[in-house]
LODREN-462546 format. One record per residue (C-alpha): residue number from 0; y, z, x. Coordinates in Angstrom, 3 decimals. Each point is the difference from the previous one (the first is absolute). Layout:
<sites>
[NUM [Y Z X]]
...
</sites>
This chain:
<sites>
[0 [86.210 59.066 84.943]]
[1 [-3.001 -1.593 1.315]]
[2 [-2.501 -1.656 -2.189]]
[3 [-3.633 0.333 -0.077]]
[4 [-1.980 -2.545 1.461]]
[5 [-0.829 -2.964 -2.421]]
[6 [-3.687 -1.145 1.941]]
[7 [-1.666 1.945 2.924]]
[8 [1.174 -2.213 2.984]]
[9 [2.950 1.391 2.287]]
[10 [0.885 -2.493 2.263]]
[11 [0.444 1.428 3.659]]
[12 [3.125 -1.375 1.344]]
[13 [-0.899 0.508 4.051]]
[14 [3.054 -1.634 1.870]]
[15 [2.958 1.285 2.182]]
[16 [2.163 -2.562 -1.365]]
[17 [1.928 0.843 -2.833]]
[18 [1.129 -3.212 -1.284]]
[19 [-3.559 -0.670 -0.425]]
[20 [-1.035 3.361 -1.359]]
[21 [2.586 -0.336 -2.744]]
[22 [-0.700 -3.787 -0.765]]
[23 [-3.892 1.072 -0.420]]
[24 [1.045 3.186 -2.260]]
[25 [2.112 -2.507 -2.227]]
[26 [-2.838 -2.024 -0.471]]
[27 [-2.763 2.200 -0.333]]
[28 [1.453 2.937 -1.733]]
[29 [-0.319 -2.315 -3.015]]
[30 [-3.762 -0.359 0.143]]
[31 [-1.455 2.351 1.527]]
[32 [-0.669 3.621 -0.740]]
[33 [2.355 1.150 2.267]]
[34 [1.010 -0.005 4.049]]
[35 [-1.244 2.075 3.079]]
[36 [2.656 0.541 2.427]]
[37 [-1.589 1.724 3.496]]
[38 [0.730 1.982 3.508]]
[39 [0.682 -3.362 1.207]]
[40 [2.931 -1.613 -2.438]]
[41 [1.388 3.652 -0.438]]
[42 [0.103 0.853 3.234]]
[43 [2.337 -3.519 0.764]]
[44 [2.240 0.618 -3.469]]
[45 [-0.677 3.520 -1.361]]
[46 [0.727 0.976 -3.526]]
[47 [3.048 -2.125 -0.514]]
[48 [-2.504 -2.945 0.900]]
[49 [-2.863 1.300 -2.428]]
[50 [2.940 -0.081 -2.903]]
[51 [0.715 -3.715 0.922]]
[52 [-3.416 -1.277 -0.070]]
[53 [-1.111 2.182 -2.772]]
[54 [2.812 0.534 -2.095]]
[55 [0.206 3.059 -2.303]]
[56 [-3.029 -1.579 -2.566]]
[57 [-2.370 -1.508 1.554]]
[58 [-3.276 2.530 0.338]]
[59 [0.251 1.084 4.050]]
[60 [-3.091 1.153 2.004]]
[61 [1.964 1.549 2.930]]
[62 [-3.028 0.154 2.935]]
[63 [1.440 2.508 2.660]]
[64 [-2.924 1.985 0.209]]
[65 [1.271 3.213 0.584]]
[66 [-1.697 2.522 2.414]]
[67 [1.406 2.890 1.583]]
[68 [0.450 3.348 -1.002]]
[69 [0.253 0.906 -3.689]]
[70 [3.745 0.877 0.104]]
[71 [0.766 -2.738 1.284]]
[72 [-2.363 -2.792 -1.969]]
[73 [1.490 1.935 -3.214]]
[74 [3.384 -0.738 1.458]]
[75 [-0.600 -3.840 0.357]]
[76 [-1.232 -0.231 -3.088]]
[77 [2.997 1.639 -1.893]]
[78 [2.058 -1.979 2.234]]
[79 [-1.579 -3.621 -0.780]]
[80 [-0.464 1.176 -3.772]]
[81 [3.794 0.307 -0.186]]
[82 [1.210 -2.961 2.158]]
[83 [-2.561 -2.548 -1.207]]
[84 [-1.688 1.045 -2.953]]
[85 [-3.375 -1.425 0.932]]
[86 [-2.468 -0.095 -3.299]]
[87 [-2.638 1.404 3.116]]
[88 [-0.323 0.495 3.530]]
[89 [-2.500 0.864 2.429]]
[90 [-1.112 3.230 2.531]]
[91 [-2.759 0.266 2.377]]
[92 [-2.643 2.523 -1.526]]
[93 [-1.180 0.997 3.235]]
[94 [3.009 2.106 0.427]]
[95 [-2.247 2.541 -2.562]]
[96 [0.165 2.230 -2.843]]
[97 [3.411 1.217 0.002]]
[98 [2.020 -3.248 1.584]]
[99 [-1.419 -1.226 -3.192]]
[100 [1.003 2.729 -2.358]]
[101 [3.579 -0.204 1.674]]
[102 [0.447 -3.932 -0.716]]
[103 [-1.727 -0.058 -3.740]]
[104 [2.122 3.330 -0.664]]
[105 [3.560 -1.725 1.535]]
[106 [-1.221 -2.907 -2.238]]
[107 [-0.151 1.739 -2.840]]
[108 [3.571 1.702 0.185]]
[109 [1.564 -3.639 -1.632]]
[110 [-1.894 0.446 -3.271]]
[111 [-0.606 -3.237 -1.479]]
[112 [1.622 -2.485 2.743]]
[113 [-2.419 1.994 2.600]]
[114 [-1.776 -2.614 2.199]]
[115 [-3.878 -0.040 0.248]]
[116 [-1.519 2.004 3.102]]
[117 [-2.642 -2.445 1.499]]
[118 [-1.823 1.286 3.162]]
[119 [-1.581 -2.480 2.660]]
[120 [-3.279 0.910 0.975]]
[121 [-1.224 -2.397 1.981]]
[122 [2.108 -2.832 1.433]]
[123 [-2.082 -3.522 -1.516]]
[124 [0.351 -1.306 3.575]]
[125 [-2.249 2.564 1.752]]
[126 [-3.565 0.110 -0.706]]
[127 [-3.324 2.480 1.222]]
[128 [0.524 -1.487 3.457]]
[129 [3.863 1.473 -0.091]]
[130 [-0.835 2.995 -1.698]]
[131 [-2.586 1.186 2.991]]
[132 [2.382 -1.005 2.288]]
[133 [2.523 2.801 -1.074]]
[134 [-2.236 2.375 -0.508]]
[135 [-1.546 -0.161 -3.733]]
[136 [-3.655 -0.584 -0.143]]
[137 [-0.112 -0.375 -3.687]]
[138 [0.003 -4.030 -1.757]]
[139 [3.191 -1.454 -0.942]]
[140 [-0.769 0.714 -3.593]]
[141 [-1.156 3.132 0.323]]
[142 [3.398 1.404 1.734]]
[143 [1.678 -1.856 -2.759]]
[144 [-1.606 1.630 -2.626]]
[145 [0.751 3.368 1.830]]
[146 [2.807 -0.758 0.261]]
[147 [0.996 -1.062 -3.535]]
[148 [-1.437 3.432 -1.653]]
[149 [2.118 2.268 2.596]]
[150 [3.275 -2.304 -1.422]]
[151 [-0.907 0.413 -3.680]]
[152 [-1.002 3.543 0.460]]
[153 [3.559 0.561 1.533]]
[154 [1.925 -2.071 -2.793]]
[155 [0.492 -3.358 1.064]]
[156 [-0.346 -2.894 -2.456]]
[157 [-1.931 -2.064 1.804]]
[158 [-1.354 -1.632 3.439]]
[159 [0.606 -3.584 1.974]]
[160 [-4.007 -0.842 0.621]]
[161 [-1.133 -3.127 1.247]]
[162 [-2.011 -2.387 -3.140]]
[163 [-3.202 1.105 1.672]]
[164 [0.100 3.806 -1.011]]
[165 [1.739 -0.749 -3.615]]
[166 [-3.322 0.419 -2.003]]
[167 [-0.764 3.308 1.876]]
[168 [3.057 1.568 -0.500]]
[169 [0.464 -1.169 -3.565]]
[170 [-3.532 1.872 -0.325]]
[171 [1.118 3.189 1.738]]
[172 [3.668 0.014 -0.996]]
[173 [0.098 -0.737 -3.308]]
[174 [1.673 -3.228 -2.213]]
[175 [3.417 1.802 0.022]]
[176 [0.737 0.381 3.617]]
[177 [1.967 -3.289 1.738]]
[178 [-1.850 -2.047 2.352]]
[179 [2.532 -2.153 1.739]]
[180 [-2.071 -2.161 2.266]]
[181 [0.797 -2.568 2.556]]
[182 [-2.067 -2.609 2.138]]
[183 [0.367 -2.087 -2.833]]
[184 [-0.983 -3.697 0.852]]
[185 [-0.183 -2.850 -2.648]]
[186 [-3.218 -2.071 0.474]]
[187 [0.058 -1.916 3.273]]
[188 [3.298 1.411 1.313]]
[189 [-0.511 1.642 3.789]]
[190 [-0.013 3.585 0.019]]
[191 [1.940 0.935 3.002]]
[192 [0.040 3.176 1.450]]
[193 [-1.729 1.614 -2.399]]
[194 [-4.046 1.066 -0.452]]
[195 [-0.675 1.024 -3.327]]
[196 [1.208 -2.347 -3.054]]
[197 [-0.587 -1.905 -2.867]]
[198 [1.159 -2.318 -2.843]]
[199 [3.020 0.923 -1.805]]
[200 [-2.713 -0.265 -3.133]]
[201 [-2.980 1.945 1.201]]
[202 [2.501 2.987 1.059]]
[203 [0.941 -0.139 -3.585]]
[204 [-3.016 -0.121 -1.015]]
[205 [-1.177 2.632 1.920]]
[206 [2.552 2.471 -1.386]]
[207 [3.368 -0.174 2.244]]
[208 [3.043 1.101 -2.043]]
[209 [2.317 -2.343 2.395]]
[210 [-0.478 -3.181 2.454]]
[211 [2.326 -0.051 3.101]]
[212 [0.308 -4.027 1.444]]
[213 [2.168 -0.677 2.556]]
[214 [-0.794 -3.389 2.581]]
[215 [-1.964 -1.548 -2.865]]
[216 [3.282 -0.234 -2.192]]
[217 [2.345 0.366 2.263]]
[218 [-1.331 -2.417 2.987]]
[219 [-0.521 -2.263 -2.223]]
[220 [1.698 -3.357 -0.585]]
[221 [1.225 0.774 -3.665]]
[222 [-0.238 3.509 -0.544]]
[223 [0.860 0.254 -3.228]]
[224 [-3.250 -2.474 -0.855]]
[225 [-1.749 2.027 1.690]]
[226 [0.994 3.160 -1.350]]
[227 [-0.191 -1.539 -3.407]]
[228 [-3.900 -1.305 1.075]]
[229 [-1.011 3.517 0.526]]
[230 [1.498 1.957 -2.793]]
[231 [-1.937 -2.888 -2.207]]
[232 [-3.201 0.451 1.671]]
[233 [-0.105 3.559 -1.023]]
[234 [1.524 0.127 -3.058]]
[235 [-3.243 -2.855 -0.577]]
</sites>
């Protein structure tokens, strides 16, 4: 039975290699909050990889972000609930109302071992620029909030938002729904690919339920220091 998670960090573990994913999970699972296992390590080692990097008790955000048709989104999620047991795991809330209802209802069917249903709204490495290019003339934050009320009205538990939009959802959404938020970046690390972060103690601040930190504990040269570094910071 998985446990819950002891501090807000889950590392991301973003590597094909699973010597390396599991040697990160043994070392991490420790002190962080939990692990996030994505499209790109399952993809390589499915399920029977997730177990070997995870284990059956350390808290698992499984990031698939599911979107198709509700049928089958409720499908994968009874399917990963079973196999993995992930404490949550994420769909894209732009595939609407009932997509939703269909993954927060599959959810619910394992009672107290049911996974969290957190909906992406809007990926942290796009921005206004990205948005008009596809089509949406709204901000960034203002298709995120949009967003995040269709997913709570349609019973998911939370959303993955980006650190800039945490204060306006926490407004609009209320201090009980999750806000799992990436494009996390520790004072003077580089940011990457993505557009919209923060500190791992301003999101906190601002009112994000979890932190996700990959390349900035997992990049670096002792990543349990630097797992350890950040998990201090915020619980300063």
């Amino acid at each position: 039975m998985r446990q819950p998670p002891k501090n807000a960090i889950f590392t991301a573990i973003d590597t094909t290699d699973l010597a390396a994913a599991m040697a990160l999970g043994q070392t991490l699972a420790a002190i962080s909050g939990g692990l996030k296992l994505g499209k790109e390590f399952f993809t390589a080692h499915g399920p029977e990889g997730v177990m070997a990097v995870a284990g059956a008790e350390t808290p698992l955000f499984l990031d698939l972000k599911f979107h198709d048709i509700p049928n089958t989104v409720a499908g994968g999620v009874r399917a990963a609930a079973r196999r993995m047991n992930p404490s949550m795991m994420t769909i894209h809330a732009s595939g609407g109302p009932a997509m939703i209802r269909a993954a927060a209802e599959a959810a619910a069917e394992f009672g107290d071992h049911r996974p969290l249903i957190l909906a992406v709204t809007v990926l942290t490495s796009m921005d206004d620029a990205d948005l008009t290019a596809i089509g949406v003339t709204d901000t960034a934050e203002a298709q995120v909030l949009r967003l995040a009320e269709l997913a709570q009205q349609n019973g998911a538990d939370g959303v993955i938002c980006s650190p800039r939009e945490i204060a306006a959802l926490r407004r609009a959404c209320g201090p009980d729904f999750k806000l799992v938020v990436p494009g996390i970046r520790p004072a003077g690390s580089d940011i990457g690919d993505q557009k919209r972060v923060k500190t791992p103690v301003e999101a906190i601040r601002d009112g994000a339920s979890y932190l996700v930190v990959g390349r900035p504990i997992t990049a670096a040269d002792d990543p349990a220091a630097a797992a350890r570094a950040i998990v201090r910071d915020i619980a300063a």
